[in-house]
Every structure is written in structure tokens, then in C-alpha cells.
C-alpha positions, 0 to 999 in steps of 0.5 A, a space after each residue: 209705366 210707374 207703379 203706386 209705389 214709385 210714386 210714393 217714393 218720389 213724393 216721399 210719402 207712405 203708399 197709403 198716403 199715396 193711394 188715399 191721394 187718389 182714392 179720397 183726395 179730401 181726406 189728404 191734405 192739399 200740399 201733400 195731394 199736390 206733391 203725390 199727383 205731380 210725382 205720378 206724372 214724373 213717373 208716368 203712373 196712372 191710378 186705375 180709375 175703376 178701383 177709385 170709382 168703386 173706392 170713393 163712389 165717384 164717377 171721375 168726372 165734373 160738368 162745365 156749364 159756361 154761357 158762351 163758348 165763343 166769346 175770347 174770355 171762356 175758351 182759356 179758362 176751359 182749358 185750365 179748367 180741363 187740364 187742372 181736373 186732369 190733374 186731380 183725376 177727373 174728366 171734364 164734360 161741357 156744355 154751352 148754355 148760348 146766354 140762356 139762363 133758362 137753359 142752365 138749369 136743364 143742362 145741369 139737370 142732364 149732367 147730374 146723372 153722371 158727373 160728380 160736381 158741376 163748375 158754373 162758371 159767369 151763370 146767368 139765372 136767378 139766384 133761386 134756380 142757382 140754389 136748385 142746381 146747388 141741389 141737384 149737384 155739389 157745385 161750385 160757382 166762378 164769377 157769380 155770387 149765390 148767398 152760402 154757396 161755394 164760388 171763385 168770385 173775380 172782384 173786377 171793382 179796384 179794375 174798373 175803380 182804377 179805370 175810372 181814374 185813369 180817365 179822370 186823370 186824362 182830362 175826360 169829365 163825362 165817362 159812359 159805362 156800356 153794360 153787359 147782359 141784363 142777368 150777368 152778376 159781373 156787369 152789375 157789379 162792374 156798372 156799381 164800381 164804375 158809377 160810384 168811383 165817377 160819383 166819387 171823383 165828380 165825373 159825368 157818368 152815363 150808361 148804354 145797354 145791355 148789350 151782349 158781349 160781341 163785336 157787333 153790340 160794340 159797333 151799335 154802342 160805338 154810334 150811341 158814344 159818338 152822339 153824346 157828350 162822353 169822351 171816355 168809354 169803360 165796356 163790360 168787356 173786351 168783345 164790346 170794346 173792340 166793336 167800339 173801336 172798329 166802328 170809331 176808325 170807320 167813322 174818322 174818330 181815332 180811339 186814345 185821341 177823339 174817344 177813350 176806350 176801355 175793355 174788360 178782360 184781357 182777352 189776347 186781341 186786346 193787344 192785337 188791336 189798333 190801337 192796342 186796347 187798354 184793359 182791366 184783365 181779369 184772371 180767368 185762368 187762376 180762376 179756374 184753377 181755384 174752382 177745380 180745387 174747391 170743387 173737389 173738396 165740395 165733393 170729398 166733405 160734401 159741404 162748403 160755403 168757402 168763397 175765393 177771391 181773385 184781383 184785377 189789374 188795369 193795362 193801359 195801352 193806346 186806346 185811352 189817351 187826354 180828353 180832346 178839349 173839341 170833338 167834332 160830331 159824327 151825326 149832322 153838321 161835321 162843320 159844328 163842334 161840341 165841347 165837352 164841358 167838365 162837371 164841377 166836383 
């Protein structure tokens, strides 16, 4: 077991900069804070967490609220989260709101007592009662926009702009868009960016939804597709798209030739899938991270409106193919075809 001073010889730093990394990690820079941590975990030493309790008044440990813990997108980004706070000395504690906005704010309520500082991550309630936990608790927003509050913003609207011209490159003229919850900031700036880069390119563009983020919304929307005219598919996210592509195959449609699909995330079964579905994968676990980070500066200056910003990238893989010139319906006669005729730009 290493001792405070093996630390700072390994780090190359004095043992006051050594202990002022654990006891007030706001007051050291981040680069050096960094070096000291990982140091301690080269020498197996461990800072006594009572001493840095009383020292900083901390109780070293942050809340994580996120809507739905069983949905493919949140389980890595807890992990980072996690293993990222325990870098930096703290415990985590979680709780699942189930896409209950009005929960949040009691879930936060309950955590405040005994946490230090709280990570929302994609929240669901209004803006007011985000600005009332703000309140409650030094917090740190991922994937939501609240107005002087610090967050991790994902920017999905380059992905889902890419997406959009991905399609249009293939041929498709008519694009529906399958939104998420009615009260997730990420779907209506992912509706935004998909509606405005069709308007953009002179495509065709329709909306089905809400829905929530599950395989069984994707199988009730997969119906809604094949009745209209669309011949490509932008899901709010992967859970959605993979319901879209399980119910085409049963309903003799083969996504990437009769129907285009695309999903948000890159959640490990979008490669799984059959076909392999396309994506804009979003980077959930970086976000993490960053949020880690910024919420322990919140917490040691007490104040900070910084906001970070991460990019997406598109994937393309097998479920997104040329626009077939015919598609053959899926509700009453299948003998009558109906052509998708393109929308002049």
C-alpha cells in the first residue's frame, strides 16, 4: 500500500500538491490533478476519505438520475460515469426516473441530502423544474440544454444532417422522421436538424410520433412506414430503429432495399442486427466523462454556466440502401404497387 508520499514522487509533484489533489481538487489544476490520481493508482494508494470529508466538507459522493436504465444507450454511459468518479474519489448513487419527469425532481430532492452534486443525464421535465433542482443541488446537465446551467450537450444535428444526405444521395425523395418522447430536449432538436436539412435538399419530409425509445414503439411505427409513401426511416433512436427493422422482415419488406432505416446511437445491437443497422452513434461514454469532470469543478467553485460540446458521426451499414423506384404495399391489394414519385427541388 503506497503512502501520500509515494504518490507525490511518482507524480513529480510536492506533497502539498499531492494532498491539496485529493482534499480540494478545484484548487489544482486539471492536468496536474490528473498526473496525481493516476499516480496513486500506480502505487495502490487510497486517500483516507474521512480526512477529505472533514477537509473539504464533501461527503464524496455525486447522484445520477437517468430516464431509463434499460434502454442500451445509458447502461455504458453509467459505467463511465462510475468508473470516472471513482477516479476522481467519489461514489456513485443512482436512480431510474422510468421517463417520469415529474419524478426527477423528488429523486433529486432525496439525493441532495446526501450527495454532493448531481448528473442528469437526457432529463425529461421542464425547464423550470430543472432550474429548481439547479437549486437543490450543484448540478451538471448531459444531453439537455437548461439556460446558465452547466452541461455536456451531445450535438446530434451534423449526424442527423449527414443522415438526411445519405438518403437523398440514394435516390430516397420522401424521409419520415419517427420521433422520441414528447419532453426529450434530444428529440426535438434531432426532429429540427432532420426536418430543416430535408427542406434544405427539397425532400419529402413526414413525422410519426412520439414514441418511446423501445423495441415495441419500433414495431408499431414499422406499420405507420410501410402505408405511406417514405422509402427512408431516421428513428430517434437505435431501440426504435430495431423494432422498424424486426417487424419490416416480418412483413416480407427487407430494410436497405424496399425501406431505408436509420437509428441514433450506436448502441452495440445496431451492429448485431440483420441487416447491420446504420447509425449516427453518439458518444456517451466521452460524455460521461466530461460531465464527471465538470461537476467536480461545480462543486469545488460552486458556480459554472461552461457548457461542452461533443460531436456525432453517421455509420453506415446495411440497413440503408438506393430508393427502389417500386414498392409494393403491405396493406390491401399486394398486387397494386405505388411509386414513390420525387418532390422537385
Amino acid at each position: 500500500m503506497g503512502t501520500l508520499s509515494d504518490v507525490a514522487k511518482e507524480a513529480g509533484v510536492s506533497i502539498s500538491t499531492a494532498s491539496r489533489a485529493f482534499a480540494s481538487p478545484g484548487l489544482v489544476n486539471a492536468q496536474t490533478r490528473d498526473r496525481v490520481q493516476q499516480a496513486a493508482a500506480r502505487v495502490g494508494y487510497t486517500p483516507p476519505r474521512v480526512a477529505r470529508s472533514l477537509q473539504a466538507g464533501w461527503t464524496s459522493k455525486f447522484g445520477l438520475i437517468v430516464p431509463d436504465i434499460a434502454n442500451p444507450f445509458f447502461p455504458p454511459v453509467i459505467k463511465t460515469i462510475q468508473a470516472r468518479a471513482r477516479q476522481r474519489g467519489h461514489a456513485v448513487v443512482l436512480a431510474d426516473s422510468d421517463e417520469h419527469p415529474a419524478d426527477e425532481i423528488e429523486l433529486a430532492a432525496m439525493m441532495a441530502k446526501e450527495v454532493d452534486g448531481l448528473l442528469m443525464v437526457s432529463p425529461r421535465g421542464p425547464k423550470d423544474q430543472l432550474e429548481e433542482i439547479r437549486r437543490i443541488v450543484p448540478t451538471v446537465f448531459v444531453n439537455r440544454h437548461v439556460p446558465q446551467a452547466p452541461a455536456v450537450l451531445i450535438d446530434t444535428a451534423e449526424g442527423m444532417q449527414h443522415a438526411v444526405q445519405l438518403l437523398h444521395a440514394l435516390g430516397h425523395r420522401h424521409i419520415a422522421y419517427l420521433a422520441g418522447p414528447r419532453t426529450s430536449w434530444a428529440n426535438t432538436q434531432r426532429r429540427e436538424a432532420v426536418e430543416g436539412e430535408c427542406g434544405r435538399l427539397g425532400v419529402e419530409f413526414a413525422q410519426f410520433g412520439p414514441f418511446e425509445p423501445n423495441l415495441q414503439s419500433g414495431i408499431g411505427a414499422a406499420d405507420m412506414v410501410a402505408g405511406s409513401t417514405a422509402t427512408g426511416v431516421i428513428a430517434y433512436d437505435d431501440m426504435i430503429a430495431l423494432g422498424v427493422l424486426t417487424r419490416l422482415a416480418e412483413r416480407g419488406l427487407q430494410p436497405g432495399r424496399d425501406i431505408s432505416v436509420i437509428g441514433v446511437d450506436d448502441s452495440p445491437m445496431a451492429a448485431l442486427a440483420h441487416p447491420a443497422l446504420t447509425t449516427v452513434r453518439v458518444p456517451g461514454a466521452q460524455a460521461g466523462t466530461a460531465a464527471v469532470d465538470l461537476l467536480c469543478d461545480v462543486v469545488a467553485r460552486s458556480a459554472s454556466t461552461q457548457v461542452i460540446r461533443l460531436d456525432t458521426t453517421l455509420v453506415v451499414r446495411g440497413s440503408t440502401g438506393p430508393a427502389p423506384a417500386h414498392v409494393s404495399p403491405t396493406t390491401g391489394d399486394r398486387g397494386q404497387e405505388r411509386r414513390v414519385k420525387p418532390v422537385s427541388r
